[in-house]
N, C-alpha and C positions, 0 to 999 in steps of 0.2 A: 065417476071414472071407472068403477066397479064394470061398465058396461062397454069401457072401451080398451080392456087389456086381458091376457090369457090367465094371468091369476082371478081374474074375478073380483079383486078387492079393492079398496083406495074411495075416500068423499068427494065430497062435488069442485067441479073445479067451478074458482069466480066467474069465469068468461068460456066459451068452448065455443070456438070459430072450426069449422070446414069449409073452406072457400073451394070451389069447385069450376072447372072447364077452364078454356084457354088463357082468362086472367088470370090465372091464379100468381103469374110468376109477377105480373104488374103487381096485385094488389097484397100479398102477401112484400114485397117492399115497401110498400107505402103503409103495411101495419104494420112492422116491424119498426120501419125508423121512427113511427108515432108514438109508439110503445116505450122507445129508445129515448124518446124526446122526454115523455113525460114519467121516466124511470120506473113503468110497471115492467114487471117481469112476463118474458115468453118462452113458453114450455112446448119444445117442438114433440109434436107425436107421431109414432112412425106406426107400425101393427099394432104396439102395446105388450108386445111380447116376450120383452126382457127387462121389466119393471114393476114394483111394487110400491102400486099409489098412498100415501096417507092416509089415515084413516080421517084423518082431520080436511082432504083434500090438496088442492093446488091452489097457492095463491096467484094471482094475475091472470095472464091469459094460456088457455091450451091453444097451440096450434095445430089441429088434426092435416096431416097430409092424404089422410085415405081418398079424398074426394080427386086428389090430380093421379090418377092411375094412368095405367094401356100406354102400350105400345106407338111410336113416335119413331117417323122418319125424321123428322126435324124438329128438337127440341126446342121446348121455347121460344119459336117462333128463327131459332137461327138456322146457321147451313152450314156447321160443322159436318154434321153429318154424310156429307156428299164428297166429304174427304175421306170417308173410310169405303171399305170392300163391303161386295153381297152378305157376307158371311157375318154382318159387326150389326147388333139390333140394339135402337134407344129404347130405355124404359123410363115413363117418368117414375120418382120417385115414390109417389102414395101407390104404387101398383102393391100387389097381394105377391107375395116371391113365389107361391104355388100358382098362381095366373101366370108370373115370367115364363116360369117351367116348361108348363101347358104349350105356350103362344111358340115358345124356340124349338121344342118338338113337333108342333104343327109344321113349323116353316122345316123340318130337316136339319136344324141346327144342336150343336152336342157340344155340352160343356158345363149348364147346370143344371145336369140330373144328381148330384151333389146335394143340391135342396129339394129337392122334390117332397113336399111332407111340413117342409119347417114353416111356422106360423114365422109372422111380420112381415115388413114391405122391402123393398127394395134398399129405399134410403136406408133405413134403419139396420140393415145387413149389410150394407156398404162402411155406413157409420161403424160399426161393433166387428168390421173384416169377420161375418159369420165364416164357422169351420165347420165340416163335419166331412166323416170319412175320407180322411188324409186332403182334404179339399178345402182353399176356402178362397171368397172373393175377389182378394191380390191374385187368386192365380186367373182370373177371367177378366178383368173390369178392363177396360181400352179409355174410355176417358168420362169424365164429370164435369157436369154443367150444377153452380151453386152458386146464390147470391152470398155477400160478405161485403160490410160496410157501404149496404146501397147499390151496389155494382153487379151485374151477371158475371161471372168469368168460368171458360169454359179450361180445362186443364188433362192431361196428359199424366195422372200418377204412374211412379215409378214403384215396383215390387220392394224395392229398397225402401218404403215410406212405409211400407204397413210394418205389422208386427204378430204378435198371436194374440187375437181377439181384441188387435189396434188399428186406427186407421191414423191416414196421417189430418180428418175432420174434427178426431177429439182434442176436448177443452179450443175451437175453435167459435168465434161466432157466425157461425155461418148456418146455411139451410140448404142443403143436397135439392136439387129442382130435377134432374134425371140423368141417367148411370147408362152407356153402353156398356156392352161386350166382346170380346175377341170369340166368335163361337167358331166350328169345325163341321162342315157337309157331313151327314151319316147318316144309314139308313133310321127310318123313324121306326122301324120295326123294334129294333137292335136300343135307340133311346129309348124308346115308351117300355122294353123290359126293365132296363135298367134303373128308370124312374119310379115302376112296379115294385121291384124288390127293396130299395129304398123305403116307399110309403107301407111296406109288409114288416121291415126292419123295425124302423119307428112305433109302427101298432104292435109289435112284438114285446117290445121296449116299455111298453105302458106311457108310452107318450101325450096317448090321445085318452085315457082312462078317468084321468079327473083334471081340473084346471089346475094352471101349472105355471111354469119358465121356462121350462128344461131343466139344465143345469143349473146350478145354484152358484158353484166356485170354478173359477178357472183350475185345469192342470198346471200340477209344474213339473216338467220336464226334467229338471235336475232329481227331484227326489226320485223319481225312475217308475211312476205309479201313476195311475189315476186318482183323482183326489177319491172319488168316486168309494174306490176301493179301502183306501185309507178311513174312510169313516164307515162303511162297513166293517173291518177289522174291530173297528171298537165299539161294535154290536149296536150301534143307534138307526139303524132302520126299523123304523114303526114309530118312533120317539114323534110322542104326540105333544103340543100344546096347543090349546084351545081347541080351533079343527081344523090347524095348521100341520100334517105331520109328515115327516120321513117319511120317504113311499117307502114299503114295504119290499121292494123289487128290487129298489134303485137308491142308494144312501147320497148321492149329488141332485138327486131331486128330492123338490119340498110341493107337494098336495095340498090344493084346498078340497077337504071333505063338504064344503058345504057351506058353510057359516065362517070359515077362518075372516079373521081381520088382519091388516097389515100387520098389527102389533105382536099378532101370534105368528107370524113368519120372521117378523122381526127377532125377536126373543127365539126362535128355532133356532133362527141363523147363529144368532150369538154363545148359544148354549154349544152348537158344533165347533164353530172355534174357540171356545175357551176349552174345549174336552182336547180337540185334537193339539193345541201350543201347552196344554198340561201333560198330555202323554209320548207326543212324538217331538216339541219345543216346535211344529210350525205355526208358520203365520199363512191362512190361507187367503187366497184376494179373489173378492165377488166377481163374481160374471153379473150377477144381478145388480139394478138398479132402485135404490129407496129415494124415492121423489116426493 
């Protein structure tokens, strides 16, 4: 799994399906309720971009969705779509969110230059309502097509369902199949800067410098800070274990130098919150996922 996520780390998974091209939405049901049937477990994967795999692996099945990408007038074979305006673009799920980007600045369209830069797909940013620069997925998404309990059902989320770095698909059994947008006419000039300085942002950031998550903890809001900042205050950027460390730059990002194991990101992770609920009494809550 080491080869199918931005940290670099995590063992082999039992089974690793990427089902690819127009079945996917068929057959991905009929593996799911087989799986369901004979109570192995399925591990839906999106980028790989905000989780750290076992070192020991995944047991059952990975479901990779990278293989159902691009851009879709008509998702899933239905015609929801022909109910929205010029301006509202499907994507399936397995697309790369830097290819959405790409594809809606092509077409003229402005709304997620937002992500421009950030690793994972579609689905999996719809899942986790990704944020960045006062922006996140609740404020664009028009509607969602995802199977649950065997059934396609196409849905209309309301802004009132998400949350900060929620959607209303977690702890859900379900599989995100493809995401429109509400986008906005603008000149492609005026997008492609704005998308520029973004991807100059992020590489300024050390984002791209070694393998990574991004962030590690959500913010909270109430304490009036970035978490971010908060464990910088208490000098632990660079805090190395194994070749797991503290970026140097950034104390809410965790690096793999190279060789880190899940277990050494594990143990980072935990060393920061017991330092940070010993000296400030919080409890910090992962952005990241241990799978």
């Amino acid at each position: 799994m080491a080869e199918h996520t931005t940290f670099k780390v995590g063992g082999p998974a039992e089974l690793w399906i990427r089902p690819e091209g127009d079945g996917f939405p068929e057959y991905t049901a009929l593996l799911l309720k087989s799986a369901r049937d004979e109570e192995i477990p399925v591990f839906i994967l999106g980028g790989g971009a905000n989780i750290v795999v076992s070192d020991r692996g995944i047991r059952g099945i990975v479901l990779d969705t990278s293989g159902y990408g691009g851009a879709t007038s008509m998702p899933c074979g239905g015609s929801i779509a022909a109910e929205h305006g010029p301006d509202t673009l499907w994507f399936r799920s397995g697309t790369a969110v830097d290819d959405a980007v790409n594809y809606a600045a092509a077409a003229g369209l402005s709304g997620l230059e937002f992500l421009a830069g950030m690793p994972g797909s579609v689905g999996g940013a719809l899942w986790m309502n990704a944020r960045c620069y006062n922006r996140e997925m609740a404020d664009v998404v028009n509607a969602v097509q995802f199977l649950e309990g065997g059934r396609m059902i196409t849905t209309v989320p309301q802004k009132k369902e998400f949350a900060y770095k929620k959607s209303p698909f977690q702890g859900r059994d379900s599989l995100i199949l493809a995401v429109s947008f509400s986008l906005q006419k603008k000149d492609t000039e005026l997008i492609r800067n704005e998308i520029e300085d973004h991807r100059k942002d992020r590489e300024a950031k050390g984002h791209y410098r070694f393998p990574s998550a991004g962030s590690v903890f959500k913010n909270n809001r109430v304490i009036g800070k970035p978490t971010g900042r908060i464990i910088d205050e208490l000098g632990l950027r660079g805090l190395t274990i194994g070749d797991a460390q503290v970026a140097p730059w950034h104390g809410n990002i965790i690096i793999n130098r190279g060789k880190a194991r899940s277990s050494d990101i594990l143990a980072l992770v935990e060393t920061i919150e017991e330092r940070v609920m010993t000296v400030f009494g919080l409890e910090l809550d992962r952005e990241i996922l241990f799978v």
